[in-house]
C-alpha positions, 0 to 999 in steps of 0.5 A, spaced: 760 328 538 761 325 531 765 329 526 761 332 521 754 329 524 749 331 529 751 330 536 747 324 540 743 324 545 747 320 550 741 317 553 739 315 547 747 310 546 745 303 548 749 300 554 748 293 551 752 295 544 757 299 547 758 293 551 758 288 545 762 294 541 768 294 546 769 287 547 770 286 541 775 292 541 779 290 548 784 285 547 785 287 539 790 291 537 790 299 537 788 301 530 783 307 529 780 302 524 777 298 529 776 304 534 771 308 528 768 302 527 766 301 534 764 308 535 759 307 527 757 301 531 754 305 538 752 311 534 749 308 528 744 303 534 741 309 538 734 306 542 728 309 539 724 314 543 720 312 548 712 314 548 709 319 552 706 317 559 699 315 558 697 318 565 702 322 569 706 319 575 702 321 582 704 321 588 702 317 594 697 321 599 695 324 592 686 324 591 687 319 586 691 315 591 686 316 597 680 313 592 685 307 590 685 305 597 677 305 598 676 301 592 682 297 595 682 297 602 688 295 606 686 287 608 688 285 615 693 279 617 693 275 622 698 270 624 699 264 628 705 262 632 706 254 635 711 253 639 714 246 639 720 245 643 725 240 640 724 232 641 728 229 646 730 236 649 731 234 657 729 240 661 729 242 668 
């Protein structure tokens, strides 16, 4: 929690700049200047929120799912195998 502000999400801290940030950061010399810097850096970046589902997550076996299928049914494959034995193979 940042002193003085309002705590942050954590999913809302982006793994990409925290990775930026702290690259920068590794290998420097430990100063609580470059340290702050680094943190304004990851809080001051939060992702933006996401939108609200437009239709609601459904489970397979579900009526919605059934209907899917008759719309869609489930198409038959068939296979051909050829067998070829190697030339210049000696059998027997």
């Amino acid at each position: 929690m940042r002193p003085g502000q309002e705590p942050v999400d954590p999913d809302r801290i982006s793994f990409t700049v925290v990775l930026r940030a702290l690259t920068r950061v590794i290998g420097e010399p430990s100063s609580r200047r470059l340290l702050r810097q680094a943190l304004d850096e990851i809080w001051g970046l939060p992702l933006i929120g996401r939108r609200p589902r437009s239709k609601p997550r459904e489970l397979k076996g579900t009526v919605a799912f059934a209907k899917a299928c008759e719309r869609y049914p489930p198409s038959h494959v068939a296979y051909k195998l050829t067998m070829r034995t190697p030339e210049g193979l000696i059998t027997g």
